[in-house]
PyMOL Python script that loads the backbone (N, CA, C, O; Angstrom):
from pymol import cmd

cmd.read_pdbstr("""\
ATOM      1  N   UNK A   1     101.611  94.640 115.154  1.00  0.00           N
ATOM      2  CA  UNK A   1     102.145  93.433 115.732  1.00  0.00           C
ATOM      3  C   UNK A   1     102.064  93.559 117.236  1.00  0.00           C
ATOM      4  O   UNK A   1     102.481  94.599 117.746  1.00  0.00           O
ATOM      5  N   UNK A   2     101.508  92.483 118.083  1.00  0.00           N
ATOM      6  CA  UNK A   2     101.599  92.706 119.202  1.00  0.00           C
ATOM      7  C   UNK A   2     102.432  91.560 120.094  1.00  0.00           C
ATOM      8  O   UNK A   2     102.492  90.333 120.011  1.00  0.00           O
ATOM      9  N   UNK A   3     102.906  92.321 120.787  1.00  0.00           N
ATOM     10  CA  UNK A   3     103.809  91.643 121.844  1.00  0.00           C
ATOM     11  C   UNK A   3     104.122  91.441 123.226  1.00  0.00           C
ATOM     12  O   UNK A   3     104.708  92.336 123.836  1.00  0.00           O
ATOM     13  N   UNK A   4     103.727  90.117 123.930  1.00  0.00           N
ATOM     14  CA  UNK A   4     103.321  90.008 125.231  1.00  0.00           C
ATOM     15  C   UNK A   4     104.707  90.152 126.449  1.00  0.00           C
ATOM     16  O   UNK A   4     105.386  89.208 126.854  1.00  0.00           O
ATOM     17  N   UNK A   5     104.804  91.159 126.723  1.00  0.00           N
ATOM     18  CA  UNK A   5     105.303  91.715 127.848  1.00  0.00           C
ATOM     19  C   UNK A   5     104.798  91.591 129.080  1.00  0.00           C
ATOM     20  O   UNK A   5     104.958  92.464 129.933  1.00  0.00           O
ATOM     21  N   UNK A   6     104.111  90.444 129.294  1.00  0.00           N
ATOM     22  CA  UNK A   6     103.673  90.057 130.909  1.00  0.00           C
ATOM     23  C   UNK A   6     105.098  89.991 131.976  1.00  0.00           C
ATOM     24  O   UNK A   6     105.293  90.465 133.095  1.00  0.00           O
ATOM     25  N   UNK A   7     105.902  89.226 131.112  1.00  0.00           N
ATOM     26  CA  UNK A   7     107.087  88.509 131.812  1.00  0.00           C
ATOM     27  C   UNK A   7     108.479  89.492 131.768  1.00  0.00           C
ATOM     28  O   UNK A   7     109.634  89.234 132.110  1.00  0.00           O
ATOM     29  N   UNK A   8     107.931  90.613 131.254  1.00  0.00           N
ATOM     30  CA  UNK A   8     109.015  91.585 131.393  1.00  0.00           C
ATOM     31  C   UNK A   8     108.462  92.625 132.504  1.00  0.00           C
ATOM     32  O   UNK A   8     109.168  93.479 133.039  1.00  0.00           O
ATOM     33  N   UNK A   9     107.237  92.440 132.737  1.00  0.00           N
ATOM     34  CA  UNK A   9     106.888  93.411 134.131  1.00  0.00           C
ATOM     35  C   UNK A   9     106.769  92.741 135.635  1.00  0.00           C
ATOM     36  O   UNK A   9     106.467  91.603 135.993  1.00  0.00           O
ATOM     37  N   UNK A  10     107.124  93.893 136.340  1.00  0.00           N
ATOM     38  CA  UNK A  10     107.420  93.301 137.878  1.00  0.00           C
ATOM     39  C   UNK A  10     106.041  93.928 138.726  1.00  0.00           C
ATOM     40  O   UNK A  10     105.426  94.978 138.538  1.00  0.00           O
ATOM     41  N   UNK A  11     105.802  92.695 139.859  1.00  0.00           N
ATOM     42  CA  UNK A  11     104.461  92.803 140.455  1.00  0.00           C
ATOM     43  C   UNK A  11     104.910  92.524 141.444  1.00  0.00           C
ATOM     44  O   UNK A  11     105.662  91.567 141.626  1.00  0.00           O
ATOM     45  N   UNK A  12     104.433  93.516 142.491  1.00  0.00           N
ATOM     46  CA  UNK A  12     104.725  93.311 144.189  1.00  0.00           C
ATOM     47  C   UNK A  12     103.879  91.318 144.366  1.00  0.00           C
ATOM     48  O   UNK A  12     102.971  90.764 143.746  1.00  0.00           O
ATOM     49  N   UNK A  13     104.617  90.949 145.287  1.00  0.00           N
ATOM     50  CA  UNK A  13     104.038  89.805 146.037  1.00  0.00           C
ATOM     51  C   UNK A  13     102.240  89.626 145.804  1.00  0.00           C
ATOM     52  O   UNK A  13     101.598  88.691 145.326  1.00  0.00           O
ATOM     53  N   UNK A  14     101.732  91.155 146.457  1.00  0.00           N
ATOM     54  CA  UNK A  14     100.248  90.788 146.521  1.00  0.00           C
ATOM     55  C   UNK A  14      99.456  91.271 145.264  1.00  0.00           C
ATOM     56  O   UNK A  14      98.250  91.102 145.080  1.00  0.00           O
ATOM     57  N   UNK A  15     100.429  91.969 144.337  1.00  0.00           N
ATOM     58  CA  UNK A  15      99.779  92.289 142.767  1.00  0.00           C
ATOM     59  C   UNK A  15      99.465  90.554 142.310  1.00  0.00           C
ATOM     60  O   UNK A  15      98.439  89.878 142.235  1.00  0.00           O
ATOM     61  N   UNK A  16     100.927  90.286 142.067  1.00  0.00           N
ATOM     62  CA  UNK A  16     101.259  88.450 141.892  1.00  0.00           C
ATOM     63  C   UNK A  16     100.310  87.449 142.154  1.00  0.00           C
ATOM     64  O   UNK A  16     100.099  86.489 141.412  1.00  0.00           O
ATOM     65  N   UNK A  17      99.594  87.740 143.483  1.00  0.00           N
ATOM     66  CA  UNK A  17      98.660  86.853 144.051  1.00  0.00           C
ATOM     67  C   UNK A  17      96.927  87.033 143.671  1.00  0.00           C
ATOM     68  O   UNK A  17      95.945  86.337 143.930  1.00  0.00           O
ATOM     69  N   UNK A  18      97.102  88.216 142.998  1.00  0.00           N
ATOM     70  CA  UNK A  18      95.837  88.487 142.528  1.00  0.00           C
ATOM     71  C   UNK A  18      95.336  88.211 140.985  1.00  0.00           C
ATOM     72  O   UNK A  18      95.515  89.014 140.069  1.00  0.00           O
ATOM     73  N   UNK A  19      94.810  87.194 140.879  1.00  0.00           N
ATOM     74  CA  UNK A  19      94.339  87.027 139.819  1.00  0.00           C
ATOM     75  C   UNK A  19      95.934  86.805 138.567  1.00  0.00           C
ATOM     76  O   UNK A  19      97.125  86.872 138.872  1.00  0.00           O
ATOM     77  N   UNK A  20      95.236  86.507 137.024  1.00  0.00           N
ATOM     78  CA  UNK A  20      96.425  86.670 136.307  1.00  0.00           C
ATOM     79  C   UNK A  20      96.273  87.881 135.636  1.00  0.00           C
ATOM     80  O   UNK A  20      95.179  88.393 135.395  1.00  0.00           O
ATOM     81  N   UNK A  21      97.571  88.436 135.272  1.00  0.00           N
ATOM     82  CA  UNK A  21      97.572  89.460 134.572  1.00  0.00           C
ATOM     83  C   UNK A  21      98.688  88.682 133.251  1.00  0.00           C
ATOM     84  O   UNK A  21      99.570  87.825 133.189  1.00  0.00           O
ATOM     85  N   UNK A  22      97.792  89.840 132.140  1.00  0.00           N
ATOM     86  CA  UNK A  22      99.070  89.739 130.564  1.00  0.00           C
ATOM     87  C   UNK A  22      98.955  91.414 129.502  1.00  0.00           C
ATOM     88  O   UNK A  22      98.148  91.817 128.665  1.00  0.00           O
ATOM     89  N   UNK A  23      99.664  91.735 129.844  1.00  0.00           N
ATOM     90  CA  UNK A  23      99.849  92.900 129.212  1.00  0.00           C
ATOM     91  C   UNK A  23     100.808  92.808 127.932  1.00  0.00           C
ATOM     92  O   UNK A  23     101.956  92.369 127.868  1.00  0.00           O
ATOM     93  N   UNK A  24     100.064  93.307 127.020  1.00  0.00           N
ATOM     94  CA  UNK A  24     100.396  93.359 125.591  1.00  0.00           C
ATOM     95  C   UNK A  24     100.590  94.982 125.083  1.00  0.00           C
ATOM     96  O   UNK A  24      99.797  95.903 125.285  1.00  0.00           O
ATOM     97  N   UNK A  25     101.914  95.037 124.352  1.00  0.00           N
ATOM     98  CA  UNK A  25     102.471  96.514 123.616  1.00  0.00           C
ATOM     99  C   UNK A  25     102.066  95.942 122.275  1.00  0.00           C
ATOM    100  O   UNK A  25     102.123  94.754 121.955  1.00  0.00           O
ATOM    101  N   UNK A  26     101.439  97.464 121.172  1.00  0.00           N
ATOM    102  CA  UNK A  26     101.448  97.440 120.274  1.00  0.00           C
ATOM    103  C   UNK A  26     102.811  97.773 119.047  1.00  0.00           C
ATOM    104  O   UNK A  26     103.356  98.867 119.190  1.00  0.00           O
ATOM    105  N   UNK A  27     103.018  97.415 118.592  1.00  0.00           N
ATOM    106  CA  UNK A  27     103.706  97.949 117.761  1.00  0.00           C
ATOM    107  C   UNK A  27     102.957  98.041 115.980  1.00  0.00           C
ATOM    108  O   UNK A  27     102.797  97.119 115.179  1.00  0.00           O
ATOM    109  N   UNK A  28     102.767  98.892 115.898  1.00  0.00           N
ATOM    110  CA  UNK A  28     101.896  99.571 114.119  1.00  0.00           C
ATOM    111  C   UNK A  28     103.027  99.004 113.565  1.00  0.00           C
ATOM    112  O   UNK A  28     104.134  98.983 114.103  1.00  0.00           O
ATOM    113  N   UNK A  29     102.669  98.430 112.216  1.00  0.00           N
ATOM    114  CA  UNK A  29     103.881  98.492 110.936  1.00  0.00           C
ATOM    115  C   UNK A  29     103.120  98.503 109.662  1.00  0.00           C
ATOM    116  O   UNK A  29     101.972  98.172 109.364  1.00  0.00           O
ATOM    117  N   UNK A  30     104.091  98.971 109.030  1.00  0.00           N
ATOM    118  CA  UNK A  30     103.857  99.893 107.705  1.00  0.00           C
ATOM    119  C   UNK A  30     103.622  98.829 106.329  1.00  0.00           C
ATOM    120  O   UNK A  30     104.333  97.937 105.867  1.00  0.00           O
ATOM    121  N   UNK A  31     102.587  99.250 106.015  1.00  0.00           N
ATOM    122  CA  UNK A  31     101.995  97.840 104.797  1.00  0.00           C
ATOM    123  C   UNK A  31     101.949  99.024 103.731  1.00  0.00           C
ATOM    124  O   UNK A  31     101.672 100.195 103.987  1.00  0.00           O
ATOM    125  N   UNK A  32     102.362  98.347 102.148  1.00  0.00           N
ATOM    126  CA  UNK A  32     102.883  99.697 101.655  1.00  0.00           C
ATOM    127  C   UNK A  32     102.081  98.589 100.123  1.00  0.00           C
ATOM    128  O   UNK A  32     101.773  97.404 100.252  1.00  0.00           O
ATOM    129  N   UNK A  33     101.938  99.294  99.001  1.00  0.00           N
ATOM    130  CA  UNK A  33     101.800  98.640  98.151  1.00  0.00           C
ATOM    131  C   UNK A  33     103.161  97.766  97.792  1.00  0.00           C
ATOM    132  O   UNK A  33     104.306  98.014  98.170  1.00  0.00           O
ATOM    133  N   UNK A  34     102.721  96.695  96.973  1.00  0.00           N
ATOM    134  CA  UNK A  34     104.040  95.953  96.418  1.00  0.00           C
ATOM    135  C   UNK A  34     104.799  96.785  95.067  1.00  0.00           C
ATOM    136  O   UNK A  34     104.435  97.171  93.956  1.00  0.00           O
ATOM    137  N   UNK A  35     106.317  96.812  96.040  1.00  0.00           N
ATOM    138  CA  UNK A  35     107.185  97.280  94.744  1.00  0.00           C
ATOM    139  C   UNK A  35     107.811  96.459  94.397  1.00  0.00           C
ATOM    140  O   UNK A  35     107.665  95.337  94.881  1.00  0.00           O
ATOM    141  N   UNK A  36     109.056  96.801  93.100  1.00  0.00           N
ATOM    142  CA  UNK A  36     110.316  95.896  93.120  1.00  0.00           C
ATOM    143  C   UNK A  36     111.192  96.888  93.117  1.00  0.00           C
ATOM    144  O   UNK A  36     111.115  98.112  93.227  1.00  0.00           O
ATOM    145  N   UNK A  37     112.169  95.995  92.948  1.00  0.00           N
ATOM    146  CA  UNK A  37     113.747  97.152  92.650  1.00  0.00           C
ATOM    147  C   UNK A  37     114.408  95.750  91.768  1.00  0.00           C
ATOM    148  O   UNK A  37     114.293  94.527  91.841  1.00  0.00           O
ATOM    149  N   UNK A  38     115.342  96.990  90.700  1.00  0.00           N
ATOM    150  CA  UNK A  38     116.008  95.731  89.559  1.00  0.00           C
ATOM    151  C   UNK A  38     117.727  96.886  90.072  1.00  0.00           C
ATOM    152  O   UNK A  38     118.044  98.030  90.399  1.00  0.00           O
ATOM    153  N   UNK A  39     118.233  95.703  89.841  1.00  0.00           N
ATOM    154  CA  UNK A  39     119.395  96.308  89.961  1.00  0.00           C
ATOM    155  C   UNK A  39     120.504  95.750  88.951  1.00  0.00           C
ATOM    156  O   UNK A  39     120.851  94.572  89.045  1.00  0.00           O
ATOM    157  N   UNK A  40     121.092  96.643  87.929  1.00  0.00           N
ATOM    158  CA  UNK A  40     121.500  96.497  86.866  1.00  0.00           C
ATOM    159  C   UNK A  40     123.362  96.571  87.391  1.00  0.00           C
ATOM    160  O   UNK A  40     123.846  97.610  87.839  1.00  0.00           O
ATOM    161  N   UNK A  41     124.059  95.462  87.239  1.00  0.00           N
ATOM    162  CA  UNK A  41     125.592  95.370  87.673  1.00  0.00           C
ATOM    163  C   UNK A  41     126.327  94.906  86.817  1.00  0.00           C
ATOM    164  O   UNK A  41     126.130  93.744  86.461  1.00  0.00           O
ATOM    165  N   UNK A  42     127.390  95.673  86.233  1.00  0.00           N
ATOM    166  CA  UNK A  42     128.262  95.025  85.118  1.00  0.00           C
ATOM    167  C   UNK A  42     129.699  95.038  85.891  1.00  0.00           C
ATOM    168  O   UNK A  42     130.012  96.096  86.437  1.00  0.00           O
ATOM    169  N   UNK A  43     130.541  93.993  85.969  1.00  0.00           N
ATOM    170  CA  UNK A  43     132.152  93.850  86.011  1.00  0.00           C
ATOM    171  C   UNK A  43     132.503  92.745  85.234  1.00  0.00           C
ATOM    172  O   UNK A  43     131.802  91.831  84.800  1.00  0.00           O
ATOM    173  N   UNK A  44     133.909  93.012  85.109  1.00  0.00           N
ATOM    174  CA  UNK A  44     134.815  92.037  84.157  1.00  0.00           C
ATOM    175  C   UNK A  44     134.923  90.506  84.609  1.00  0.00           C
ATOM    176  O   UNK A  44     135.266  89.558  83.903  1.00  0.00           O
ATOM    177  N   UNK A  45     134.600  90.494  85.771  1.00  0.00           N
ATOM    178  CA  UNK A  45     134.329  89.223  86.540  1.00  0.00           C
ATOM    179  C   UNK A  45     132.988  88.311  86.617  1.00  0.00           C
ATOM    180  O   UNK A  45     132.030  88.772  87.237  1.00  0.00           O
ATOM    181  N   UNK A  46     132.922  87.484  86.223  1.00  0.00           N
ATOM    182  CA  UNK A  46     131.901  86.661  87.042  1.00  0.00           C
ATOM    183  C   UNK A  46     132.001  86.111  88.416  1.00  0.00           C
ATOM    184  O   UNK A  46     132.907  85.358  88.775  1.00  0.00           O
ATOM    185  N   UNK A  47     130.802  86.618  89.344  1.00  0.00           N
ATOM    186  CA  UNK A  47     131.332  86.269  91.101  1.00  0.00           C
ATOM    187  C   UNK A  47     130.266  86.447  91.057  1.00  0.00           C
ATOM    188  O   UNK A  47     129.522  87.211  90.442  1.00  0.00           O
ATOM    189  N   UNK A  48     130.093  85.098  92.308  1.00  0.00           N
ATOM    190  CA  UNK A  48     128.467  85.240  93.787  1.00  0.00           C
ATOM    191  C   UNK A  48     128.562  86.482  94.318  1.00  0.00           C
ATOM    192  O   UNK A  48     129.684  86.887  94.622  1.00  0.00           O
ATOM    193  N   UNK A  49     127.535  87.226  94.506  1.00  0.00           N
ATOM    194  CA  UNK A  49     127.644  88.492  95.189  1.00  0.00           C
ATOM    195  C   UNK A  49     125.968  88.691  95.951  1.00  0.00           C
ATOM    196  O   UNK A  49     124.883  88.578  95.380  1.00  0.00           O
ATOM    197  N   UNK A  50     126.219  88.993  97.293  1.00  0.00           N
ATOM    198  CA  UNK A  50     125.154  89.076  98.021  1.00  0.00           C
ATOM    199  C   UNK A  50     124.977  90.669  97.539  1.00  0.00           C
ATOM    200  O   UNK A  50     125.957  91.410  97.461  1.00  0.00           O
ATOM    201  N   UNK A  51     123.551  91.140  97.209  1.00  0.00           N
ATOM    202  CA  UNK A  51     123.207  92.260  97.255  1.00  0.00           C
ATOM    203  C   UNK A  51     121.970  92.860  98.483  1.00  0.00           C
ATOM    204  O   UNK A  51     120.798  92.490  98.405  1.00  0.00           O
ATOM    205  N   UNK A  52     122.562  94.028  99.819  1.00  0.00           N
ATOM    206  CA  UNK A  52     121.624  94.101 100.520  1.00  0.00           C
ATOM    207  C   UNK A  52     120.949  95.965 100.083  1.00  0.00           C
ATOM    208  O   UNK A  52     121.517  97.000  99.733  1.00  0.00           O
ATOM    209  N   UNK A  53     119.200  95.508 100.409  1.00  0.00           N
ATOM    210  CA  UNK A  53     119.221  96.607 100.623  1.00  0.00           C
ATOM    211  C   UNK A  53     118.203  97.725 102.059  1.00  0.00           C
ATOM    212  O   UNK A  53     117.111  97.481 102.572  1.00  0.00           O
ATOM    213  N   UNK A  54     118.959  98.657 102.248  1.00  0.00           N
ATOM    214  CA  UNK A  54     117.911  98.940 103.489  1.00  0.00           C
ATOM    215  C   UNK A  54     117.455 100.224 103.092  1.00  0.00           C
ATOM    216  O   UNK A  54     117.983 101.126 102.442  1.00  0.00           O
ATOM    217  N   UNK A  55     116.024 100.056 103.796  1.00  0.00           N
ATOM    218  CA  UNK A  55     114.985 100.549 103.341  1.00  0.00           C
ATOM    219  C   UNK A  55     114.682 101.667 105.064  1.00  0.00           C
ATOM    220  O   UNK A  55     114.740 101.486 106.281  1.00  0.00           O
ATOM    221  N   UNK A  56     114.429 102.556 104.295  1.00  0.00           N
ATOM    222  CA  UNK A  56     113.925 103.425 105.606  1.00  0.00           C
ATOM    223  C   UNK A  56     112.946 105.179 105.202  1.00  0.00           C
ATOM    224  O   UNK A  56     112.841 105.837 104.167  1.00  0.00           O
ATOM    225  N   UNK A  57     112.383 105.374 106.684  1.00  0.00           N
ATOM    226  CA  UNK A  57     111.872 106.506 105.824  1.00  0.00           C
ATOM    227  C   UNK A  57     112.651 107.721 105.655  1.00  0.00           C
ATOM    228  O   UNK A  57     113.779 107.896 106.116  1.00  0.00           O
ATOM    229  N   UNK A  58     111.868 108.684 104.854  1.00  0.00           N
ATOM    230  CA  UNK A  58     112.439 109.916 104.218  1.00  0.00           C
ATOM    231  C   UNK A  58     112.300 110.623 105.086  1.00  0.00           C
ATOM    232  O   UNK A  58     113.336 111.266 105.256  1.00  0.00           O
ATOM    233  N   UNK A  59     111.036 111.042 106.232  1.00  0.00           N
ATOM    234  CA  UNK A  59     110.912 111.754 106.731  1.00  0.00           C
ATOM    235  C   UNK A  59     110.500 111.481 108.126  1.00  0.00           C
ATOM    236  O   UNK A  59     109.583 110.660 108.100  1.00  0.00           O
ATOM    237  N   UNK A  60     110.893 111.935 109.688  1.00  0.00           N
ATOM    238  CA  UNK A  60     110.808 111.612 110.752  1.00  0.00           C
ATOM    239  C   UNK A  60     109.388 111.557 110.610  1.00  0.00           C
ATOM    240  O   UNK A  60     108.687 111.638 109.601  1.00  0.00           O
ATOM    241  N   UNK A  61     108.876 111.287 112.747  1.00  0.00           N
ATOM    242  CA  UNK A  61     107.823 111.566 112.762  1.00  0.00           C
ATOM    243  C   UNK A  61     106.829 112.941 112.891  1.00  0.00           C
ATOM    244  O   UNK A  61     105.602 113.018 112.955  1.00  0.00           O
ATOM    245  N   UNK A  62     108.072 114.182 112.902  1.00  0.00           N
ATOM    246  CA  UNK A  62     107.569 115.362 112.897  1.00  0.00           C
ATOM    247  C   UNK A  62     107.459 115.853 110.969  1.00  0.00           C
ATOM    248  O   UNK A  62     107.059 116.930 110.529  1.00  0.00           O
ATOM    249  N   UNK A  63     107.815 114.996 110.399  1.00  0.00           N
ATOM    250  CA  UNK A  63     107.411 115.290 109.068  1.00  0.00           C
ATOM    251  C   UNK A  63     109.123 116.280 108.477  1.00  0.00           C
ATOM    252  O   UNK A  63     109.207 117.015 107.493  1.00  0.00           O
ATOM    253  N   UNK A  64     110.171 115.959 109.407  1.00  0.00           N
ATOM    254  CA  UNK A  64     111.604 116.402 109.160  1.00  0.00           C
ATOM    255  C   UNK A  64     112.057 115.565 108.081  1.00  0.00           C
ATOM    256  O   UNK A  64     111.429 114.569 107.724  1.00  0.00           O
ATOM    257  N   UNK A  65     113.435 116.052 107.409  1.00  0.00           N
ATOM    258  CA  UNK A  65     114.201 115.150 106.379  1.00  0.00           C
ATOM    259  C   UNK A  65     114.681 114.565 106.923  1.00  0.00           C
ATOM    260  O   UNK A  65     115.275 115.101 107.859  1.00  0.00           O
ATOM    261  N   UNK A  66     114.790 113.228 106.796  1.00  0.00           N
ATOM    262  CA  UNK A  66     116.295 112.403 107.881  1.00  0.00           C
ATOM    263  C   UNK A  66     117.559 112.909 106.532  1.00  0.00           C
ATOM    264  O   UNK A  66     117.600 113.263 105.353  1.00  0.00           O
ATOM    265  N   UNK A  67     118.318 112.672 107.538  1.00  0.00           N
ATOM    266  CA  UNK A  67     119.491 112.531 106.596  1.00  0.00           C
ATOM    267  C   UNK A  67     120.419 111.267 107.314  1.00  0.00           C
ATOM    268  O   UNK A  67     120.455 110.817 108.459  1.00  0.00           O
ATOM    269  N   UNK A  68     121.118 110.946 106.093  1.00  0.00           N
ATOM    270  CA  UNK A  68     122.161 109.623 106.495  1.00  0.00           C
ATOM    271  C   UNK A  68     123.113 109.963 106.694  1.00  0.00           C
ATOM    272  O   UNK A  68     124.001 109.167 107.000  1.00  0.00           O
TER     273      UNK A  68
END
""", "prot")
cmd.dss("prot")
cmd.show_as("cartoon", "prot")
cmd.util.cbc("prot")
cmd.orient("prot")
């Protein structure tokens, strides 16, 4: 994904006057095959219930365990 950061950088007066500039940061993101998740919930109640879930990796970028 890329994202234009022209307007977050600062240019002396005579950078400014020269020509235009647009500088763009990358950011990589992670395309994964398609999964699902089923999530099986029993109570004595019937209720609306938002279910969230977050997703993250297992292992840093040095190939460490995260832990939560």
């Amino acid at each position: 994904y890329d994202f234009n950061v022209t307007r977050a950088m600062y240019f002396s007066y005579e950078e400014s006057t020269v020509g235009s500039h647009n500088f763009f940061v990358r950011q990589p993101r992670l395309n994964h095959k398609p999964f699902s998740v089923t999530f099986d919930v029993k109570s004595d109640v019937e209720s609306e219930v938002v279910i969230k879930l977050f997703m993250a990796p297992k292992y840093d970028g040095e190939g460490r365990l995260l832990t939560l």
